[in-house]
N, C-alpha and C positions, 0 to 999 in steps of 0.2 A: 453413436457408439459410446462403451462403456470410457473407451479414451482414447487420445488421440497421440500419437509421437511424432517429431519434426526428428529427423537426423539428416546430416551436413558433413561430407564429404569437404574438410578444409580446404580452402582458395581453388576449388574446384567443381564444374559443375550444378545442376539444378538439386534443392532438398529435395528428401524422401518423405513422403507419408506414411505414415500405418495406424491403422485404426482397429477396435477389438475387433467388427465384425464381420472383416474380411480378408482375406490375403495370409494366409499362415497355415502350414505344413501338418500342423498341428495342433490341436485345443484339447487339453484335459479339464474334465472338472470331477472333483472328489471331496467325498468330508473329511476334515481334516479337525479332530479335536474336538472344540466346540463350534465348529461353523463350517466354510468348505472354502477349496483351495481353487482356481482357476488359473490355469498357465499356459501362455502364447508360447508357441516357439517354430523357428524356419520359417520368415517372410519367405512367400514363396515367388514376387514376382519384385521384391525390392533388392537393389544390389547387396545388399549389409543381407549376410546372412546369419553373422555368429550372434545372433539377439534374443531375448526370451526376457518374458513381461511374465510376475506373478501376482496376482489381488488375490488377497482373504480376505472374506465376507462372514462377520459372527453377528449373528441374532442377537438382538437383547429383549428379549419378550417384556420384562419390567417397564421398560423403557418406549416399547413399541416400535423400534428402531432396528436397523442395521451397519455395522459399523465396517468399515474399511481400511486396509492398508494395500500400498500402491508400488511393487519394484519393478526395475527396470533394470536387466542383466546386458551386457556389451562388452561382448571380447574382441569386436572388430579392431581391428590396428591401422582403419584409412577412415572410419565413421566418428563421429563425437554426436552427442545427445545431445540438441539444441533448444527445445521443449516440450514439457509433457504436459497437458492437457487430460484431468483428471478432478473429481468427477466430471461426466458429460451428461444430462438426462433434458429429454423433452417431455414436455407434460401438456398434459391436453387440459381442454376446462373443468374446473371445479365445478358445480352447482352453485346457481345465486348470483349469478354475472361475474365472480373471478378477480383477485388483486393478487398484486404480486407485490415483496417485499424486497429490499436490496441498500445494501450498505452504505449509499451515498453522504457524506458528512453525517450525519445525526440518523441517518435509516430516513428512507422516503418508500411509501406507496402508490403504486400504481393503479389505480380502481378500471373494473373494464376491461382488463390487460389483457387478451384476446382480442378485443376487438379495437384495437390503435396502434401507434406505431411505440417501440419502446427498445430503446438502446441506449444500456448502460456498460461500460469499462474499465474500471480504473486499477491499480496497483495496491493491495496490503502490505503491509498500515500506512498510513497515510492521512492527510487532512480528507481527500475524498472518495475513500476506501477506510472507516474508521473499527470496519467490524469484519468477522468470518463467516455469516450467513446470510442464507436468504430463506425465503420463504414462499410458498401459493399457498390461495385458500379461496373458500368461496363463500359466500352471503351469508349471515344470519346464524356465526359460529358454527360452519358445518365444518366438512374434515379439508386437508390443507396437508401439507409434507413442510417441512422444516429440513434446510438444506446446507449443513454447513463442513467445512472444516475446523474443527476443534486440536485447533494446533497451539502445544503450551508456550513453544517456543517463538511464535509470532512470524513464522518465515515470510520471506517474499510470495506473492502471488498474487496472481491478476483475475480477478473476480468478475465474470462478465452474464449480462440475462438481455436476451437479445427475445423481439415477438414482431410479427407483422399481422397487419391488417389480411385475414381470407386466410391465414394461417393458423394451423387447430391445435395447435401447439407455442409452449414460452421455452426457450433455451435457454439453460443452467449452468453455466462450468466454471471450474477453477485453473488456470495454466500456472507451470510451476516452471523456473528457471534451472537446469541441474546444474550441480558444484560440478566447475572442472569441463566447462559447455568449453567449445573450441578447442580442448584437448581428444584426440580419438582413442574411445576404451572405456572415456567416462559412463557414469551411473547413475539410477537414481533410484532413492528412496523419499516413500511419503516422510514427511515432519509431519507427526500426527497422526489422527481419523481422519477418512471422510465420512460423514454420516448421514442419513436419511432418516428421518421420525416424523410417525403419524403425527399429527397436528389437530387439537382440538381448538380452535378459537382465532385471533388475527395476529396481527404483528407483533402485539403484546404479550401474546404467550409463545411465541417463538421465540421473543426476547428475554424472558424468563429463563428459558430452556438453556439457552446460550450464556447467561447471566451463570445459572445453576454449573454448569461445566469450568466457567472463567475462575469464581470463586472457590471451585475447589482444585484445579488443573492449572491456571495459565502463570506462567514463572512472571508476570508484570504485577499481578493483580495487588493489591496493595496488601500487607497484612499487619495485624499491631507489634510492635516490635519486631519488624523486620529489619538485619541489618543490613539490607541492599539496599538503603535507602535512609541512614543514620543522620543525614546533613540537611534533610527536608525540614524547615521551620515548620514550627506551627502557624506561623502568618499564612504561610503559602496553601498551608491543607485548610484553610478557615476562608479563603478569598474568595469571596461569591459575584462579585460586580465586576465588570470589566468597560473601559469606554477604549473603543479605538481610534485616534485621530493621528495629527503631528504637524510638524511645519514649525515655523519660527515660533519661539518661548513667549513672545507677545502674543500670540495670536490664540494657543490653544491654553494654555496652564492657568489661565484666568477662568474657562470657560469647564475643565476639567476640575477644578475648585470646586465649579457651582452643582457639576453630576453628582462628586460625590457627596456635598453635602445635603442634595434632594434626596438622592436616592438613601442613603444611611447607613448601609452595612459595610465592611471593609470594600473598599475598591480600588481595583488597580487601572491605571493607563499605561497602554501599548503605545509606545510613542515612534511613528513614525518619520523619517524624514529629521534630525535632527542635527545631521552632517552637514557639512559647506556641500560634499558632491552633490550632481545630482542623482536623482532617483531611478533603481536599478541600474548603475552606471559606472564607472571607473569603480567598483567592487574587489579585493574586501578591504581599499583604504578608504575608511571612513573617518579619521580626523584631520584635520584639526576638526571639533563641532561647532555647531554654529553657538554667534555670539550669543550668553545669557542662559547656555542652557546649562550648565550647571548648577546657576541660581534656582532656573525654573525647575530643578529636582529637588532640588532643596525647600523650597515653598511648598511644592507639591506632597514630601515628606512630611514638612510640619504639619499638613492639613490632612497626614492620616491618610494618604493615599499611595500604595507602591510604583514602582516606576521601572516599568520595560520596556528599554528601547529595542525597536525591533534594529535586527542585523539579519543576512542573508547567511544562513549555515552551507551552502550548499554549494555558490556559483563563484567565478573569477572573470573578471571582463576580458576579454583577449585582446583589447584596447586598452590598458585600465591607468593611463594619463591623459583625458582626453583622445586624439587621436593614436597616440602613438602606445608600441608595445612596450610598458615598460618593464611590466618583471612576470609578467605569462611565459612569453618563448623561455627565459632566464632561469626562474625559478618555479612557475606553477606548473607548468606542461609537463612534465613528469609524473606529479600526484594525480591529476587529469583523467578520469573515464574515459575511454577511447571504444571504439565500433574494432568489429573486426578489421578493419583495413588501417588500424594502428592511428586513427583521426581523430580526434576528442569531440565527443558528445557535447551539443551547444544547444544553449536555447535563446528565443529574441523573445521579446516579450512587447510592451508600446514604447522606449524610451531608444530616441534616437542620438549618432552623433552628430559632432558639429556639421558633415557635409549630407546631414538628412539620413545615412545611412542605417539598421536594427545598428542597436549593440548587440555584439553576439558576448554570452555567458557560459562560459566552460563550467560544466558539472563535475564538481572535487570527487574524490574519491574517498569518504569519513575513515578509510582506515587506514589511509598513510600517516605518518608522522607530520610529516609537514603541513598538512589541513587539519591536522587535532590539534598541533601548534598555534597557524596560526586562529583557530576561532577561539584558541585560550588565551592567547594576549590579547585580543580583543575584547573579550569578556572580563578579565583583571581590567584592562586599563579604564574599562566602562567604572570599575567599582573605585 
């Protein structure tokens, strides 16, 4: 179906489904200007009645494409919007044996993709969710669909292309989080198109296409004399080389000397591991640093190399002295992303405590003050 909706009845009860192509009192569809109008309304077998879903779909003949926007209306006073799932489209085989395109760090292809097993998921933007579309296409530059959201503002969403083996179809979608989830009444609107366009060629011309929209739409995109962005050195827009390692200043800053004097253009080290704690662990007290490493930036400087120590933007140990709680319960648990059941969101990762136990990692929350504080004194005192 064209989309899917989750609603949630707060601390009560199983969720709701509703999908376009079933269950609703009512479906109009009409032209509306230059394209045509499409509107749900009266689930007729879900408890939430007071709801109504409208998509407009304009033609861009130029473009070969169809472009979309996505609402979701709720006047319910016991439901809240918990996620909307939008576009959905299954596509059957292209001609030429079939690949499929999808955002994973740098974009990966799937060759085949009909005939294998193929499951991808992750979150926009992101290290592995770096982009907003996908793609199919089939052999030998034949036709292909180009599948994105072209959204300027870069919102959240979770980007997923799902295919099984004996299955004549690859699944496409994009889930969206609504502002205001857990409140009942909330809404939602697309940020953005969604788009659909013929495709002539592989990954590289969808990547074009998406390119083409970035640089003249997307409020990140970089432009000359922009001033959202006035403190950016030119060292930093000129850095081509990167080496990632870390550990004690004996061990790698001799060895990151020698890359970037092979390799020759500006380059920078990410320098890991440069604290007394250990790794992923009693988090975000990172100093005192370990002996030398000051020196070993300072060498590394001379030799023409920049220096970023990596730090974790994100987590707080809920142990973060060793074993004990010392300033989570106190001072972080507040700033702390929490689940609906008022819990804070944790992740473990491989770094254990002393009695073998995960560390668990509380997920900040970047828009309190207290977590924009503390990654700022962090950051100064690096300098």
């Amino acid at each position: 179906p064209l989309f899917e909706l989750t609603l949630r009845r707060p601390g009560k009860g199983k969720d709701v489904t509703l999908t376009a192509d079933a269950g609703w009192a009512r479906v109009q569809v009409e032209e509306s200007g230059d394209g045509y109008r499409f509107r749900w309304s009266g689930p007729e077998s879900a408890p939430v009645k007071d709801l109504s879903v409208v998509a407009r779909a304009k033609p861009e003949p130029e473009r070969q494409a169809v472009r979309w926007t996505l609402q979701v209306h709720n006047d319910s006073d016991q439901f809240t919007l918990w996620r909307v799932r939008f576009p959905q489209l299954r596509l059957t085989r292209p001609g030429g044996g079939g690949a499929v395109f999808y955002p994973q760090g740098p974009g990966q292809v799937k060759k085949q993709a009909w005939n294998s097993s193929l499951s991808y998921s992750s979150r926009y933007p992101g290290g592995w969710c770096s982009m907003q579309f996908m793609a199919a296409y089939g052999g030998s530059r034949s036709g292909g669909l180009y599948v994105a959201v072209e959204d300027p503002k870069a919102a959240v969403k979770k980007i997923t292309v799902q295919g099984r083996p004996g299955e004549p179809f690859v699944m496409m979608r994009c889930g969206h989080p609504p502002s205001g989830m857990g409140r009942a009444g909330n809404e939602f609107e697309l940020s953005g198109h969604a788009v659909w366009q013929l495709l002539r060629g592989d990954w590289y011309d969808a990547a074009t296409i998406y390119r083409r929209w970035a640089r003249r739409k997307a409020r990140w995109w970089p432009r000359a004399g922009n001033q959202r962005t006035p403190g950016t050195p030119d060292w930093m827009k000129e850095l081509c080389v990167w080496a990632l390692g870390g550990g004690k200043p004996e061990k790698c800053v001799g060895a990151v000397q020698k890359f970037a004097e092979f390799m020759g253009p500006p380059t920078g080290f990410h320098w890991y591991r440069w604290h007394q704690i250990p790794f992923d662990n009693d988090y975000p007290h990172y100093f005192p640093a370990d002996d030398g490493f000051r020196d070993g930036v300072r060498k590394l400087q001379e030799a023409g190399v920049r220096v970023m120590p990596y730090i974790n933007g994100r987590l707080w140990d809920t142990r973060d002295r060793g074993m004990k709680d010392y300033r989570f319960s106190s001072r972080a648990m507040p700033a702390a992303t929490k689940g609906p059941d008022g819990e804070p969101h944790t992740e473990t990762y491989g770094s254990k405590e002393e009695d073998g136990s995960p560390v668990r990692l509380a997920a900040m929350c970047p828009a309190t003050e207290l977590w924009q504080n503390t990654v700022k004194d962090i950051v100064l005192r690096l300098q």
